[in-house]
C-alpha positions in Angstrom: -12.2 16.3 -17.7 -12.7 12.6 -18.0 -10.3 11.7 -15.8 -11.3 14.7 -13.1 -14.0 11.7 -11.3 -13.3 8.3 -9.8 -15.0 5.9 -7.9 -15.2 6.1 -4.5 -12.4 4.4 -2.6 -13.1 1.1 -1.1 -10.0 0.1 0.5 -9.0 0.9 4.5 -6.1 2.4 4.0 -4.0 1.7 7.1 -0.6 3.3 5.9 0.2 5.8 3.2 3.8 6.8 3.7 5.1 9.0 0.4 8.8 10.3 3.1 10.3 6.9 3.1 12.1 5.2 0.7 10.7 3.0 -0.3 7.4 4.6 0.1 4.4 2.6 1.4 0.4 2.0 1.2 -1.2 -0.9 2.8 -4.8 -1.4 0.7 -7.1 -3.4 3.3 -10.3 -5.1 2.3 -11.9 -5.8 5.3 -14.6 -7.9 6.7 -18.3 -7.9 5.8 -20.9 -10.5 7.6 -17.8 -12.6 8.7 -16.5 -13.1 5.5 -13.3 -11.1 3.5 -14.8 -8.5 1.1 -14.4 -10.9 -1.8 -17.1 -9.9 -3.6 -17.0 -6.4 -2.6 -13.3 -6.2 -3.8 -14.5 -7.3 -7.0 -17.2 -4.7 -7.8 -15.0 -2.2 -6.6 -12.6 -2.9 -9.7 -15.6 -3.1 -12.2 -15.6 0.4 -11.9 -12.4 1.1 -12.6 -12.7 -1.6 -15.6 -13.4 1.3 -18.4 -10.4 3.3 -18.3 -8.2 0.8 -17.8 -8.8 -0.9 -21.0 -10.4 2.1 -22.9 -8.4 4.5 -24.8 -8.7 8.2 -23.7 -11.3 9.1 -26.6 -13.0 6.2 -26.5 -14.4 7.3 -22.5 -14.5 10.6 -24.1 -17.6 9.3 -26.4 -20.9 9.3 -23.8 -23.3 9.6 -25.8 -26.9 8.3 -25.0 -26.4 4.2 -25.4 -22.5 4.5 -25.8 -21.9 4.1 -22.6 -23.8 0.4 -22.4 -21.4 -0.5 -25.6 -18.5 0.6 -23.7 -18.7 -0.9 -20.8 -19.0 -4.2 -22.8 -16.3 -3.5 -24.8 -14.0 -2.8 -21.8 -15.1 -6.1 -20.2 -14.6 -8.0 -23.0 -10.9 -7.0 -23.5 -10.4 -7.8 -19.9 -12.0 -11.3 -19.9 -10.3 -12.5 -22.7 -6.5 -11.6 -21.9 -5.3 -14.5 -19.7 -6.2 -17.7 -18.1 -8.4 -17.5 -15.6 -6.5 -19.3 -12.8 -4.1 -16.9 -12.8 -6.2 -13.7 -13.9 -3.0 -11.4 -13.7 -4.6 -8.1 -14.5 -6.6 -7.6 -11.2 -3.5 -6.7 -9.9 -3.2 -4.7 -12.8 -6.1 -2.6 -12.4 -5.5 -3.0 -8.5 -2.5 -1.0 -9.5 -4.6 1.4 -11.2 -7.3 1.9 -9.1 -4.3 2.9 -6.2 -2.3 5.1 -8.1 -5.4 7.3 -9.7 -7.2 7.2 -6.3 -4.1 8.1 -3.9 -2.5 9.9 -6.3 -4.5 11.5 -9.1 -2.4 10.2 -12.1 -3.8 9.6 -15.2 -2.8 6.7 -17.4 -0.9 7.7 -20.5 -2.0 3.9 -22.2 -3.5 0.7 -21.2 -0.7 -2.4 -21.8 -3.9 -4.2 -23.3 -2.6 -2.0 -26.8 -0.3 -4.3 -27.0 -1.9 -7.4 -27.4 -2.3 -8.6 -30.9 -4.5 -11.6 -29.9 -6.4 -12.6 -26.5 -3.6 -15.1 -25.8 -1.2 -12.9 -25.8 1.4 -12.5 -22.8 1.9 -8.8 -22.3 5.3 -7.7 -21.3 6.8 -4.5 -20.2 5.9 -2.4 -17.4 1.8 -2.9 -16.1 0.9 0.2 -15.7 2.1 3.5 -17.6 0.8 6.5 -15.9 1.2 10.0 -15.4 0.8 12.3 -12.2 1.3 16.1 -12.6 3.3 17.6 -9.8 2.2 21.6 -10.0 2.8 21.5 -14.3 6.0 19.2 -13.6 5.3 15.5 -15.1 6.4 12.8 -13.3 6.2 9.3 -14.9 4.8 6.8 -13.3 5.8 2.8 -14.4 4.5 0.4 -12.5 4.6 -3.6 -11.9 2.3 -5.8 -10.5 2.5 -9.0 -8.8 -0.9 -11.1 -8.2 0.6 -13.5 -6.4 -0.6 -16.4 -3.0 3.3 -16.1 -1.9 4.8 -12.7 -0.9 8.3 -14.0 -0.6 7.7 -15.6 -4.2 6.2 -11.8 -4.9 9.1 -9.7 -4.1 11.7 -12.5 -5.8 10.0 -11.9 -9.5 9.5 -8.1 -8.7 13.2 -7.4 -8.2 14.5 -9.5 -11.1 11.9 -7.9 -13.3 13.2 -4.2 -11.9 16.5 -4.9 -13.1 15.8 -6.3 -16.3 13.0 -3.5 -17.1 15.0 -0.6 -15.6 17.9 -1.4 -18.4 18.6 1.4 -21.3 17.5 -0.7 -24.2 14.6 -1.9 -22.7 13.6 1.4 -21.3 14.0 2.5 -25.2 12.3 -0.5 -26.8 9.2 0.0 -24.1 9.1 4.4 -24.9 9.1 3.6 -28.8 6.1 1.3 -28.3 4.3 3.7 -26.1 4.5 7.0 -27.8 2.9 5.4 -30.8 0.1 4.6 -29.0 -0.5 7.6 -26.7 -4.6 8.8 -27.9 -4.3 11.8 -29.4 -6.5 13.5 -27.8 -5.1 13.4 -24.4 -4.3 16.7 -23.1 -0.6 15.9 -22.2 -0.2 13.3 -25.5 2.2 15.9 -27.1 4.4 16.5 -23.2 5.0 13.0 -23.1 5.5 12.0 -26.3 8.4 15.0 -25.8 9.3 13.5 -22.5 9.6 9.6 -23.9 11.5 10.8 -27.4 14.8 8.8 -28.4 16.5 12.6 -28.4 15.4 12.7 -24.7 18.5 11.6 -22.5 17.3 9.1 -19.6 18.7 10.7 -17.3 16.0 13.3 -17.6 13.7 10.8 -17.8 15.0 8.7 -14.6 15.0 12.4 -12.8 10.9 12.7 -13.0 10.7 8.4 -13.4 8.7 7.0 -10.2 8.1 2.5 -10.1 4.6 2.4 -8.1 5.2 -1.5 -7.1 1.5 -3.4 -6.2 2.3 -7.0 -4.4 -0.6 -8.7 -3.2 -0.6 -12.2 -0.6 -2.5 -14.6 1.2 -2.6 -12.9 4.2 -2.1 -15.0 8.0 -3.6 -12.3 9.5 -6.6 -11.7 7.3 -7.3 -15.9 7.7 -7.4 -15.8 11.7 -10.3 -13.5 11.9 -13.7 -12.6 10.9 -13.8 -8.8 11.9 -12.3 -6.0 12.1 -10.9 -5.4 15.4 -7.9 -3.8 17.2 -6.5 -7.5 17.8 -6.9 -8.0 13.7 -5.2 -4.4 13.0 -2.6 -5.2 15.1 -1.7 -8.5 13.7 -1.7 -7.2 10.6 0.0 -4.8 10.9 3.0 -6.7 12.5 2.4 -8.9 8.8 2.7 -5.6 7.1 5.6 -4.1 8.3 7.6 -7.8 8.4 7.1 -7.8 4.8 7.9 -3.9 4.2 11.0 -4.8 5.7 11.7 -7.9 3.5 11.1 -5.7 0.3 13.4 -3.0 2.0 16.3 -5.3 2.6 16.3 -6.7 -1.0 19.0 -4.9 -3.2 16.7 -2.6 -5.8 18.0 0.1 -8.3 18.4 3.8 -7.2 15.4 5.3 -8.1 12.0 6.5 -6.5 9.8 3.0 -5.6 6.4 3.2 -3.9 5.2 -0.2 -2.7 1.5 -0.8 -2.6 0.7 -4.1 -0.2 -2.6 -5.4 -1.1 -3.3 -8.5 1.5 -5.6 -11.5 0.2 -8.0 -13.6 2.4 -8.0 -16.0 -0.5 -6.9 -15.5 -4.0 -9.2 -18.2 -5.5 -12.5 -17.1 -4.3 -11.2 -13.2 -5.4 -10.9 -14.4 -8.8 -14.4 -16.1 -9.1 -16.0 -13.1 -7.7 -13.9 -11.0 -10.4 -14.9 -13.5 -13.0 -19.1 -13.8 -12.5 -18.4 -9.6 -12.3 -17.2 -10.0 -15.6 -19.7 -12.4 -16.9 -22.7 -9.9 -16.1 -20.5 -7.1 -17.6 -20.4 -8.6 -21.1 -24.2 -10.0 -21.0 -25.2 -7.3 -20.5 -27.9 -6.1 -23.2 -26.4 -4.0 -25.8 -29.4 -1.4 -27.1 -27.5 -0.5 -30.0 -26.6 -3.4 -31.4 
């Protein structure tokens, strides 16, 4: 099964709460050598780089020097989809790596299908996944938001709930996934089922779960250098201040899990994820 291994986890995962509503996990980097995981962080999500941006057959091809090609390949698609300041889709495979490591879904299509050119801006929900629930599907659409302000965060997140959440849109986004579901996939056929036009939504909002990532410059990560009952602590307190604040917002009536990723400093995330990249796509090709 190609989805049966991950990578390790990385992440100090300091609350996974799947009772409340909304549900909760806190993702925490940590410290290394006095310094926020940065660089860490980023190799972390190089590993989860290929099937994010790979189709389900294409990781299925590991033949001896596809694997090099592939990893290239996967890179490259990743590099090329947004400006760099803003590098959107690490909270996109942030999202991801979360939902596959936490709770073993697989992901029915990367939003990268949709691109038609590398400046693209891809709409619709950022991640499309699946997680089977003893042989009941439930369907996982999730949003991301890769922000420096968590207020800022949870304001776009909640508009964007309403507006994706809508009938038409919810039809417009099914059409354009079921065309591009890989064949090959070993629940391609259930979904396509599940996502039909014949399919009334509210089956569909019965087994429909919105796995929400929001990550922040973090107060609490910038007044230390270690990891230490003092920094838990006042994170923590950050943590469950801005659970609440996401709590107390009006959202629709249907299952939300909120993943809370806190930043030391976006920036210097981003130029770690970026030379990560670089070295990805340089790397030498043997079949070429």
């Amino acid at each position: 099964m190609i989805y049966a291994s991950k990578p390790p986890p990385f992440f100090d995962i300091l609350v996974h709460d799947i009772e409340n509503s909304p549900g909760l996990t806190t993702a925490i980097a940590g410290y290394e050598s006095n310094n926020w995981r940065n660089a860490a962080m980023a190799e972390h999500l190089m590993e989860w780089i290929p099937e994010f941006a790979l189709q389900y057959s294409e990781l299925a091809d590991n033949s001896p020097g596809i694997i090099r090609r592939r990893l290239k390949q996967a890179a490259s698609k990743v590099y090329k989809t947004r400006n760099t300041s803003n590098r959107g889709e690490i909270g996109e495979i942030l999202l991801h790596a979360l939902i596959r490591q936490l709770f073993n879904s697989e992901p029915a299509i990367s939003k990268i299908f949709f691109k038609s050119s590398n400046n693209d801006t891809v709409k619709g929900f950022d991640a499309i996944h699946i997680v089977d629930v003893d042989a009941k599907l439930e369907l996982w659409l999730g949003e991301s938001k890769f922000y420096t302000d968590y207020k800022r965060a949870v304001t776009d997140v909640v508009k964007e709930l309403k507006d994706h959440l809508g009938n038409d849109y919810l039809r417009q986004e099914f059409m354009l996934v079921t065309g591009k579901i890989d064949p090959q996939w070993k629940y391609c056929e259930r979904v396509k089922k599940l996502l039909d036009q014949n399919t009334t939504l509210d089956t569909i909002f019965e087994c429909m779960r919105i796995p929400i990532l929001l990550t922040y410059e973090s107060v609490a990560a910038a007044n230390h250098q270690r990891v230490t009952e003092e920094f838990k602590q006042e994170m923590k307190k950050e943590l469950e201040a801005n659970y609440a604040h996401f709590s107390s917002r009006t959202l629709p009536p249907i299952k939300i899990h909120l993943f809370l990723v806190p930043l030391h400093k976006k920036e210097h995330l981003i130029d770690e994820f970026d030379k990560k990249l670089g070295d990805l796509i340089n790397l030498p090709n043997l079949n070429q």
